[in-house]
C-alpha positions as CSV (number, residue, x, y, z in Angstrom):
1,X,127.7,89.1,88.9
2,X,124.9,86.5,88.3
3,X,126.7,84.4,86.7
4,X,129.5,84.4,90.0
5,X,126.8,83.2,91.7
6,X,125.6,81.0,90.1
7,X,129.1,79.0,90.1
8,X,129.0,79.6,94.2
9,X,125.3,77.9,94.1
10,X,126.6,75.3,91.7
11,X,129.7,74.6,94.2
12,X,127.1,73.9,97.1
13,X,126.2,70.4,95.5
14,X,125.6,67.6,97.5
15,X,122.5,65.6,98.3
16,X,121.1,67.5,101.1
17,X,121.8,71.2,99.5
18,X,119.9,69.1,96.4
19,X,116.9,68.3,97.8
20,X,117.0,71.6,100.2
21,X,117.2,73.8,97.1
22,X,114.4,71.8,94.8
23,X,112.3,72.3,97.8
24,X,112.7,76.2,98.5
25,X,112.2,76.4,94.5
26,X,108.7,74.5,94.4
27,X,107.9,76.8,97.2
28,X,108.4,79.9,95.5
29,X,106.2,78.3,92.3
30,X,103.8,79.9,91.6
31,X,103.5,81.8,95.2
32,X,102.6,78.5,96.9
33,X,104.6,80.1,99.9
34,X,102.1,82.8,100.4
35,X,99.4,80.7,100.1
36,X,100.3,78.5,102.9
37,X,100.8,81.6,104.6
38,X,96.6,82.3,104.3
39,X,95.7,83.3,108.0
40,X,91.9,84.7,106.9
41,X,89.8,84.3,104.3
42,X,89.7,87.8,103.2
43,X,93.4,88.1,103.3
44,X,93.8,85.1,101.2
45,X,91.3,86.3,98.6
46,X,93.3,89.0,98.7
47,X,96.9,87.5,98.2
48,X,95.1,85.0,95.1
49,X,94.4,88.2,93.5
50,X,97.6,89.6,93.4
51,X,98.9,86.6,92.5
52,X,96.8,86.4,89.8
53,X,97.7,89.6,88.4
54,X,101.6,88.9,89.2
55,X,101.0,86.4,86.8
56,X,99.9,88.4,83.6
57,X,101.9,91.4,84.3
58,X,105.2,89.1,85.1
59,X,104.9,86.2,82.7
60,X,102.3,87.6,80.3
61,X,103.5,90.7,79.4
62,X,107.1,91.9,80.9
63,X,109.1,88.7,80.4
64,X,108.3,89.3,76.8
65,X,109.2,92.6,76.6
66,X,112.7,92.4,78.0
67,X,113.6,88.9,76.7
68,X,116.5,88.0,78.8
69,X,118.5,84.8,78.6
70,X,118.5,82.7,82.0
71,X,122.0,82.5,83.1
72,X,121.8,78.8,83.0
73,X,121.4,79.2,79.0
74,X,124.4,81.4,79.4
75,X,127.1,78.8,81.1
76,X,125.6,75.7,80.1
77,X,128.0,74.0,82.5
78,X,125.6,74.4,84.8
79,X,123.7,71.1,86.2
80,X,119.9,72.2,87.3
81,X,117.7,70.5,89.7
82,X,114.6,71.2,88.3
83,X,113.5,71.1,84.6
84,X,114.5,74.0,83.1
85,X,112.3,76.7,82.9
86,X,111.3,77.6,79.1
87,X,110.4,81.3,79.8
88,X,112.3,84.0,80.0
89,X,114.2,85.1,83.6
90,X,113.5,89.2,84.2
91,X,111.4,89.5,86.1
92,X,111.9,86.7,88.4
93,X,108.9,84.6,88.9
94,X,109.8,83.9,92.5
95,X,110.7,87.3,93.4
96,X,107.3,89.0,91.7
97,X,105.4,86.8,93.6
98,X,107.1,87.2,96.7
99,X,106.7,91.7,96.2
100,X,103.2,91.2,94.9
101,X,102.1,88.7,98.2
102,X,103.7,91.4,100.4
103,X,102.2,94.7,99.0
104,X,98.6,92.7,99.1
105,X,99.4,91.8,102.9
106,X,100.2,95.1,103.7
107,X,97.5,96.8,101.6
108,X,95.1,94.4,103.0
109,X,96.7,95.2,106.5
């Protein structure tokens, strides 16, 4: 199913959807879009921490225990925006950040 849509992403080429989708990716790097988000100082110490420990647990430990191929390794016909990631893609860097800025906003909450 992944790879289905990745062709319908792939399909959506042109220069807007380009720059569009390079954007929405940087913004997922990392968490940057929860950072941005930082409405107190508490909160945001918060949200860094679990961050921080999204991190280890995501890219430090769990990518290497399940070692799966990114789709784009898979159907190398596909053209990527960005440089190509050289880690593994379970779990998804964007969406463990995105769970682990959520449960610290609603823990912190």
């Amino acid at each position: 199913m992944e790879l289905k849509i990745l062709d319908w992403i792939q399909a959506l080429h042109n220069p807007v959807t380009d720059v569009l989708f390079v954007w929405i990716t940087r913004l997922g790097n990392v968490g940057m879009i929860w950072i941005l988000r930082r409405k107190t100082r508490k909160t945001g110490d918060i949200l860094a921490a679990a961050l921080v420990v999204d991190v280890l647990l995501c890219n430090g430990l769990l990518k290497h225990l399940f070692h799966r191929v990114r789709p784009c390794d898979v159907n190398t016909a596909v053209s990527l925006l960005v440089s190509r990631p050289t880690d593994y893609s379970f779990p998804s860097g964007h969406t463990a950040a995105s769970f682990a800025a959520v449960a610290a906003l609603y823990l912190a909450g």
